[in-house]
Structure formats: C-alpha cells, structure tokens
C-alpha positions as CSV (number, residue, x, y, z in Angstrom):
1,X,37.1,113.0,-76.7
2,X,40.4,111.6,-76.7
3,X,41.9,113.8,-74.5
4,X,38.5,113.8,-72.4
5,X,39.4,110.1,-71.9
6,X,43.1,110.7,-70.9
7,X,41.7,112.7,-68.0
8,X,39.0,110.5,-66.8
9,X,41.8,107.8,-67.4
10,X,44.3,109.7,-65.0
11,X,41.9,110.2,-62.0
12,X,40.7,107.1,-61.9
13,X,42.9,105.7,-60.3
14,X,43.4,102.9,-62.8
15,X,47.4,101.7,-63.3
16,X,48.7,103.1,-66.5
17,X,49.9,101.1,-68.9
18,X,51.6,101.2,-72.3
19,X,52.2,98.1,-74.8
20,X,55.8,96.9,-75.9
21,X,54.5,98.2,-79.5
22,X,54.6,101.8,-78.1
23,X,58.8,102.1,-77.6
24,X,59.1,102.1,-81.8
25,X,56.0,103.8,-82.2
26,X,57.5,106.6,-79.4
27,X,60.8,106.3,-81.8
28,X,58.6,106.8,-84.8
29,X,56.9,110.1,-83.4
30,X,60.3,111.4,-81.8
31,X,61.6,111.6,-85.4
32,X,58.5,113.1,-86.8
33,X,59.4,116.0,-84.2
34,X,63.1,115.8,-85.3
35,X,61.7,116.2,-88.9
36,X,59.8,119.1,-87.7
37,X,62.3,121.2,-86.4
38,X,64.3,120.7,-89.9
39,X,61.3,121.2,-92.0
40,X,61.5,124.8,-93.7
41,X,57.7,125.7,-92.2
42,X,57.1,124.0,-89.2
43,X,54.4,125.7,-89.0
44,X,53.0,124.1,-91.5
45,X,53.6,120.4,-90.2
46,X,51.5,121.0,-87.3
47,X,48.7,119.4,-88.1
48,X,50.5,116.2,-87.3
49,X,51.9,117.0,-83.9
50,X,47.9,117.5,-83.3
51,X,47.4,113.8,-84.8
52,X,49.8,113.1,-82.4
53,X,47.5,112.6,-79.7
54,X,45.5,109.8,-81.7
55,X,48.5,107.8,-80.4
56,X,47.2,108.2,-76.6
57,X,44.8,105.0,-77.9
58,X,47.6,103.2,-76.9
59,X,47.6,104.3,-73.4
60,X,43.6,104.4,-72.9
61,X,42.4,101.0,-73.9
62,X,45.6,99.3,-72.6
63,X,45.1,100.8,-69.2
64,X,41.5,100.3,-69.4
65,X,40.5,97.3,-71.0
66,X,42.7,95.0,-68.7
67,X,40.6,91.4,-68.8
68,X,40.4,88.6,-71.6
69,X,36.6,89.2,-71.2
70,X,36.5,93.0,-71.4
71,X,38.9,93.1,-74.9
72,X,36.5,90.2,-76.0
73,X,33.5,92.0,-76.1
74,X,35.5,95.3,-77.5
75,X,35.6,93.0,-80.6
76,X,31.9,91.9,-80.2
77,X,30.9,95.2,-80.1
78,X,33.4,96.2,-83.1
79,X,31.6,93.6,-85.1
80,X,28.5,95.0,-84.6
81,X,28.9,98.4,-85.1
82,X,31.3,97.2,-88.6
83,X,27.9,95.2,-89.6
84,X,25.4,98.1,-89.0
85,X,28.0,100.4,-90.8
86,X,28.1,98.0,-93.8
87,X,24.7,97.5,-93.8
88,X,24.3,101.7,-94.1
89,X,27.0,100.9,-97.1
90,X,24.5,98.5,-98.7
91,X,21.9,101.1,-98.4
92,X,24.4,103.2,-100.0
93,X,25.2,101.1,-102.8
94,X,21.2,100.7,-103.8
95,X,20.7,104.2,-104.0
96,X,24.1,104.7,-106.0
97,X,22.4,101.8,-108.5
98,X,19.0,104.2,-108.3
99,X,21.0,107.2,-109.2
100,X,22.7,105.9,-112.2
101,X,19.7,104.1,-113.7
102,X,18.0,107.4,-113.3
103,X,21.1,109.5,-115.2
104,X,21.4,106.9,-117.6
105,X,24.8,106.4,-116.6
106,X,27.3,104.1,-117.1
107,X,27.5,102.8,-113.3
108,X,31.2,102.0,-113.3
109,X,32.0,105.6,-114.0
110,X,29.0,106.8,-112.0
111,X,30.6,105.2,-109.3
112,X,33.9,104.2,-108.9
113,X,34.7,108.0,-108.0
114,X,32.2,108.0,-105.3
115,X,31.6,104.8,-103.8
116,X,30.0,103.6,-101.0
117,X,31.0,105.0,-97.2
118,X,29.0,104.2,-94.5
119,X,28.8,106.9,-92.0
120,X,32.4,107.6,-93.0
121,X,33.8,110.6,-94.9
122,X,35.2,109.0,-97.4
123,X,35.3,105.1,-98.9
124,X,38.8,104.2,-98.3
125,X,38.1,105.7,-94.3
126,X,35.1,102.6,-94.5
127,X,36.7,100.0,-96.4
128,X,39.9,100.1,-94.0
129,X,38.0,99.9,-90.8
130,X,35.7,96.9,-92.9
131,X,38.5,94.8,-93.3
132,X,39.6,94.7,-89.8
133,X,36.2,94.3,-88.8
134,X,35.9,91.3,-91.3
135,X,39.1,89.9,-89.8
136,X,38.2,90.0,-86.4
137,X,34.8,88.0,-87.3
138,X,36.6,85.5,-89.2
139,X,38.6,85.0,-86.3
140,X,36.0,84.7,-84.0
141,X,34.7,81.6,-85.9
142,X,37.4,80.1,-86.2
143,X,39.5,80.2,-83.1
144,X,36.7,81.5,-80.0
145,X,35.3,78.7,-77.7
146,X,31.3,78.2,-78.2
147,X,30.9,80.0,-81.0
148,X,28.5,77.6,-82.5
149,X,26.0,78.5,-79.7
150,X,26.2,82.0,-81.5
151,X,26.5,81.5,-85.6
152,X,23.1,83.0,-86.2
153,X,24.4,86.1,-84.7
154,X,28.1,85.9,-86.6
155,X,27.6,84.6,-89.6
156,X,25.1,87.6,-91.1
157,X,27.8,89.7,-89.9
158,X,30.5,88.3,-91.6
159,X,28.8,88.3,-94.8
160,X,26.9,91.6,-94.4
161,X,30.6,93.1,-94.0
162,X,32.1,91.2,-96.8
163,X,29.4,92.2,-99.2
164,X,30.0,95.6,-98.0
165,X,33.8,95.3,-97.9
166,X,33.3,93.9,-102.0
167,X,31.0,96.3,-102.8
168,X,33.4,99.5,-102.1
169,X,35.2,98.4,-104.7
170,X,38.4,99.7,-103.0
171,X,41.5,97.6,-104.2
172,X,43.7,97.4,-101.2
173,X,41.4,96.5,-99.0
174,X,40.7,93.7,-101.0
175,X,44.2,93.0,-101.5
176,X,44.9,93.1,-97.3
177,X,41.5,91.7,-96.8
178,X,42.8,88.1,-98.9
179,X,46.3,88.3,-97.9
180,X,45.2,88.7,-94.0
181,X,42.6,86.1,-94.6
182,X,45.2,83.4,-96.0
183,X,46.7,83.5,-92.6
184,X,44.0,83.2,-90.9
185,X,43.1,80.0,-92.8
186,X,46.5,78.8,-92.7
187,X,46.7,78.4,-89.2
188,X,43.5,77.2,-88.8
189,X,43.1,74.2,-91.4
190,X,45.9,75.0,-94.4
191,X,43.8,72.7,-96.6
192,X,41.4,75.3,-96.2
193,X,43.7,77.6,-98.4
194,X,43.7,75.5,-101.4
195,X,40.1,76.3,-101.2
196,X,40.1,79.5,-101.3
197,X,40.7,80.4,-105.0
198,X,37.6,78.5,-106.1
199,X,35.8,80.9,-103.3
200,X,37.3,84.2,-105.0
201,X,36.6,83.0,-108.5
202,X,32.8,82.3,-107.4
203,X,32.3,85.0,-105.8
204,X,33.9,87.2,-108.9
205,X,31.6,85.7,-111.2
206,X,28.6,86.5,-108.7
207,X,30.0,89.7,-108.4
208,X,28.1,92.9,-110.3
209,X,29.6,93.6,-113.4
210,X,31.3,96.8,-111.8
211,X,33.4,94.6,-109.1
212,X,34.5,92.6,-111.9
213,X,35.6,95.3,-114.2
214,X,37.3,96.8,-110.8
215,X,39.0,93.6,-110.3
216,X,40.0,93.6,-114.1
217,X,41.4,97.3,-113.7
218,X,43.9,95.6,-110.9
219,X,46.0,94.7,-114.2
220,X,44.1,96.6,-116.7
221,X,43.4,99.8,-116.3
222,X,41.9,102.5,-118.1
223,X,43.7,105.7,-118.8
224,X,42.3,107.7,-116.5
225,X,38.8,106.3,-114.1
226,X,41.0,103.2,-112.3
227,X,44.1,104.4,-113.7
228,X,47.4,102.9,-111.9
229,X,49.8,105.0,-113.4
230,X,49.1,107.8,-110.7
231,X,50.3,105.8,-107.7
232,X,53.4,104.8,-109.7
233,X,53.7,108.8,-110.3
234,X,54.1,109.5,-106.7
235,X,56.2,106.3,-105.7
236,X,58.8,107.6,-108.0
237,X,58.2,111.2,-106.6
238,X,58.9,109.9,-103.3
239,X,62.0,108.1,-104.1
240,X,63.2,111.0,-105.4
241,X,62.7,112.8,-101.9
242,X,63.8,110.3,-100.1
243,X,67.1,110.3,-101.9
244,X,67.4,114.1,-101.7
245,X,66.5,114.0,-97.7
246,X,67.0,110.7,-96.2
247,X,67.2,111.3,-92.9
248,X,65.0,113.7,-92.4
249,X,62.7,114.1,-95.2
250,X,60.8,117.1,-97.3
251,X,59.1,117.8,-93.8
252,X,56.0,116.7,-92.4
253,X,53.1,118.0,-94.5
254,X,55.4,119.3,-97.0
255,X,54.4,116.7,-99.9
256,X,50.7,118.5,-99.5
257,X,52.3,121.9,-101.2
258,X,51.9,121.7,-105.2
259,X,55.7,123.5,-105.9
260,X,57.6,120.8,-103.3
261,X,56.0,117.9,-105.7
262,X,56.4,119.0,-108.7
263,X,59.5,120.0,-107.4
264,X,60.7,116.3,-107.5
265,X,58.5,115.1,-109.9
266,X,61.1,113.0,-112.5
267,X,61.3,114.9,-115.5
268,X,60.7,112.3,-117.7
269,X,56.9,112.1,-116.8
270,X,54.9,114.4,-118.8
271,X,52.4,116.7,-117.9
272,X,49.1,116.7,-117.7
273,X,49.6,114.2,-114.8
274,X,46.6,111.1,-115.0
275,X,43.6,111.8,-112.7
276,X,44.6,111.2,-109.0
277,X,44.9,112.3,-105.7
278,X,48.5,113.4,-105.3
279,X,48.5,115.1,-101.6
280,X,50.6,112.2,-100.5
281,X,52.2,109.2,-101.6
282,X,49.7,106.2,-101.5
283,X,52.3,104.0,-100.1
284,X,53.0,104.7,-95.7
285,X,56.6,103.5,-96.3
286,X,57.7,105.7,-99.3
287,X,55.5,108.2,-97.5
288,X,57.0,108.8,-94.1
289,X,60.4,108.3,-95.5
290,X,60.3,111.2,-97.8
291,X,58.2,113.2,-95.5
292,X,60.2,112.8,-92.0
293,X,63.3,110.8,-93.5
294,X,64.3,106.9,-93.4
295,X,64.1,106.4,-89.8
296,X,60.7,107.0,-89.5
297,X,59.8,104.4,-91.9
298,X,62.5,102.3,-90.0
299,X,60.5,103.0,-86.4
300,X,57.1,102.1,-88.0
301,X,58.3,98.8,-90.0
302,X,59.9,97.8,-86.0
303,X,56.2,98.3,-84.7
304,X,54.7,96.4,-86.9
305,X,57.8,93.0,-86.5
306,X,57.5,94.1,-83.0
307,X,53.5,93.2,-82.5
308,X,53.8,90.3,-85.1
309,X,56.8,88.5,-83.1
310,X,55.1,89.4,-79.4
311,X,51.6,87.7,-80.3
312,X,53.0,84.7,-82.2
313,X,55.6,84.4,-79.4
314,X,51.9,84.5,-77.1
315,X,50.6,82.0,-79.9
316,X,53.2,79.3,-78.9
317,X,52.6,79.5,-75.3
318,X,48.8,78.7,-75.5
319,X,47.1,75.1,-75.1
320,X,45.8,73.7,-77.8
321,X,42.3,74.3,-78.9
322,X,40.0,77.3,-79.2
323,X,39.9,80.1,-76.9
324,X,39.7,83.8,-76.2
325,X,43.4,84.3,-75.9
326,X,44.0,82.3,-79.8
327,X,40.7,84.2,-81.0
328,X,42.1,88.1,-79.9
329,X,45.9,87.4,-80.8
330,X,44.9,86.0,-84.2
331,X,42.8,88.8,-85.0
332,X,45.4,91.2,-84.3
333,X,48.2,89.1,-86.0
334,X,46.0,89.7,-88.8
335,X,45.1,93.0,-88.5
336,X,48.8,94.0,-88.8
337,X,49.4,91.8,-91.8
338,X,46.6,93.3,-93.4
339,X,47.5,96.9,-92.5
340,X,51.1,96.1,-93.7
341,X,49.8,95.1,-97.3
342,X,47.3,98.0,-97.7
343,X,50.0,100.5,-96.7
344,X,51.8,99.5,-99.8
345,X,49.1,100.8,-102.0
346,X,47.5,103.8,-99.6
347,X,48.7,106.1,-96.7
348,X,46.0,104.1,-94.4
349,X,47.7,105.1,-91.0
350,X,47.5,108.6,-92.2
351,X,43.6,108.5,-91.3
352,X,43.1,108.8,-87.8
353,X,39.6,106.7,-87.6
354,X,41.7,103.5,-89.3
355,X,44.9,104.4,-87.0
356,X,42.8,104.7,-83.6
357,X,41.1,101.5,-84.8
358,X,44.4,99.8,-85.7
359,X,46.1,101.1,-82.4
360,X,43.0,99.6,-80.2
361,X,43.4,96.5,-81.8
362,X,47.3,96.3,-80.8
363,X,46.3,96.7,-77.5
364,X,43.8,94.1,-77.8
365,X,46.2,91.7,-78.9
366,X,49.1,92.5,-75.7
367,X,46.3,92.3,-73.4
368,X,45.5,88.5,-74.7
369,X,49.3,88.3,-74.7
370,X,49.8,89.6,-71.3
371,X,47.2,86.8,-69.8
372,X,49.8,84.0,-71.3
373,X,52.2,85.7,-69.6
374,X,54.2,87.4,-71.9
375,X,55.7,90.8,-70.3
C-alpha cells in the first residue's frame, strides 16, 4: 500500500516534499546500509532494507497533506479510529475477565502474558499507537480553537483511550504516556502539574487490582511473570556489542540469532535466563547501536533534537492563544517526547505500525510549522 501510494503520489502531479527530520533520518538509514555490507550475512539483515520503505511516510503525507485544515482532521480521524480501537480493547479485556473466572485463574497471570490488543497483533503494537492517540486528544483540548463546541465528541474519546491505554497494562507506555503528558500540562497551565499526582494516585486506587499489582511490579517484581531482570539481561548484552563493534555493530538482524547473543551474554549471568523476549534489546538506543554501530543511534537521537528544536522554534513564532498550528505542534512535540521515553524500555520504532504512525505525526507537526513560516 505504501508503495501503491508512492506511485499515485508521483503522478499526480502534487510537489514532493520531504521534512527537515528526514536529512538524520536519511543519515540513520545510510548507516544501516553501511552496517549491512559489514554484517557477516547480509542476507540475513534484509528484512530491514524492506522496512526501509516504511520511511517513504515521510514523503507521502508531507507531500500530500499540505494545509493546517487537512493535517487537522488527519488527527480527528486518528482519534477516532484510536477510540474505536480501544473500545475493541475494552471488549477485549471483558472477555479476558470472562476467561479467567471461567479457569479459575488467577487474572494477573492469566493475563499479563496476553493482554489486551485491539485489532493489533500484539499489545505493545496497541498500547504504542494508544498513547499517541491519547496525546493528540489531550492536545486537542487544550490548545485547538472551539473545542468546547465539540467536548461531547472528545472527551469519551479521551477517556475511552485512557481506560484502554491503563488497561493494557503495558509499562512504558504508561511511563511515555505521563512523562508526554507533563509537558503537555506544563505549557498549558503548570499549576495543572501539581495536580497531576493526586490524579495518578486516584486513578491507581480505582484501578483493578491487576493494574495495581502491574504498577507495583514497576519496582517490585516477581521472579519471573513481570520480571525486570530480563531487560537488564539484554542492556548489558548490548553494551557488550556495542563495545566489541562500535561503529558498525553485530549487523542488522544479527541480535535475532541465539549463538551471536549468547555470544556476548556477560558471563557472570547464569543460565537459565528469566522469562523474556530476547530477540532484541528492549531499549532503540542500545539496540541500533549494537546492531548497526554508534552512529546510527547518533543519526536517530539528531531526529528526534531535530523535530523537538523545529516545532518549539514554530511554538515561539505563534500568537498567543489557541489554535490549529499550537494544537498540531504540541501534539507532535509530545509525541516525540513520549517516543523518546518508551524507547528506553522497548524497541518501539522497530514496529512498523507505531513507526508509520510516529513518522505521520512528524510530518504533521512540519506542516503546522511550515504555515508559521519556518523552512
């Protein structure tokens, strides 16, 4: 479909453009290819020249979506899709209740391995594309002009995605989901951040008694269900790479092979390792380091100052008050903040539905950048 697009894109007739983010994001891919050709089985680390073309995003929606108005209602209609996608989480949920009642399970444990996904393949897959859709409604209400006219319509969204977003019980996306949020309320009303504690603590005891013992697991876990030790496992892993190839890395899609791993795996962790996925590195900066060297990591942590310096830079120039422009650059400001923080914990650019998401979204934010005049 992607591709599709490029083509309709290129006879149409429509100027092409590219955003400012895309010169560290080009650097960032050109070293992935330079990793490639030093990798011992290329072959091997083709499935991410493929993903390659996820980045064309960058090209379609900037060339397309060209008008304050047009990348407004690409967020509308983001929120409502998120909304309809969470509510097919809270469907989800119910019937994951249903099913451990009916097993006489304990539901923590009945659950926490497979949690709630929308129509996604996987529960980190929803809960990263729920917290950017959370962000962009929160922005909405607080920055986009009339929105009062329209709260009956935002407000069940926002909650039906934040019940949703809770509900997956997905760390990280909490974690970006707070940290993204402060921002937001910090540049809206900062005394609305000192209220924002006693908001978290209510809704924790609210919270079914799974979220809270998921929230608990954030500093105590147990040995193996929410166990943290696994993600500390492959940090060190990577370091260890990264030290051994630091320019350009194992190779793309070498960490996925068992032998290079365990390869690097410090000796002083004993085996069997703690339950956990271990096909990459649960952290995008120890990741594309080890896998594709230290520039890479270099290239991606530019994109990301790149975006954040361009929209506040837009930011400044605006009028005060609310509008459009302060509602779409906010909610890309945010979007980036919050995909910085969750990459600490989880390889979230590494899944192409929260990358072409997160990618869209950059261009969203240039395009309100470009109407203040910013080049």
């Amino acid at each position: 479909m992607l591709a599709l697009a490029v083509g309709v894109l290129l006879l149409s007739g429509l100027p092409l453009r590219w955003p400012r983010i895309s010169i560290p994001l080009g650097l960032f891919l050109g070293w992935m290819l330079v990793a490639l050709a030093f990798s011992p089985d290329p072959a091997y680390g083709l499935p991410q020249v493929r993903k390659m073309l996820v980045f064309s995003t960058l090209l379609i929606v900037y060339s397309s979506v060209r008008t304050l108005r047009e990348a407004s209602w690409l967020m509308y209609g983001w929120i409502g899709v998120g909304a309809f996608t969470a509510g097919q989480g809270l469907v989800q949920f119910a019937a994951d209740v249903a099913g451990a009642r009916a097993a006489h399970s304990d539901f923590y444990h009945f659950y926490v391995a497979d949690r709630i996904r929308g129509f996604m393949g996987h529960w980190m897959t929803f809960s990263g594309q729920e917290v950017f859709v959370l962000l962009y409604v929160v922005a909405l209400l607080l920055f986009a002009p009339g929105v009062k006219r329209s709260l009956w319509l935002w407000l069940p969204c926002a909650v039906i995605v934040g019940i949703a977003l809770l509900l997956s019980e997905t760390r990280s996306a909490w974690l970006a989901a707070v940290v993204a949020g402060v921002y937001l309320l910090w540049v809206w009303e900062r005394r609305a951040v000192l209220a924002l504690p006693v908001l978290l603590g209510v809704v924790f005891l609210a919270a079914p008694g799974a979220v809270q013992q998921r929230v608990r697991s954030l500093t105590s876990p147990e040995t193996q269900t929410d166990s943290n030790s696994h993600r500390v496992i492959v940090w060190r892993t990577g370091w260890e790479m990264i030290k051994a190839h630091p320019v350009v890395g194992v190779g793309p899609e070498e960490i996925k092979k068992v032998p290079v791993f365990y390869k690097y795996l410090p000796k002083d962790i004993p085996l069997p390792l703690p339950d956990g996925y271990y096909g990459h590195l649960h952290n995008i900066y120890i990741h594309f380091a080890a896998e594709c060297g230290v520039p890479a990591t270099v290239f991606l942590l530019a994109a990301f100052g790149l975006a954040f310096f361009d929209f506040r830079r837009a930011l400044l120039a605006l009028p005060p008050g609310r509008s459009d422009s302060r509602f779409l650059l906010h909610a890309a400001v945010a979007c980036v903040i919050a995909t910085m923080v969750s990459g600490v914990f989880e390889k979230n650019l590494g899944d192409s539905e929260v990358l072409t998401m997160f990618l869209a979204t950059m261009c969203v934010g240039y395009t309100a950048a470009r109407a203040t005049g910013l080049r």
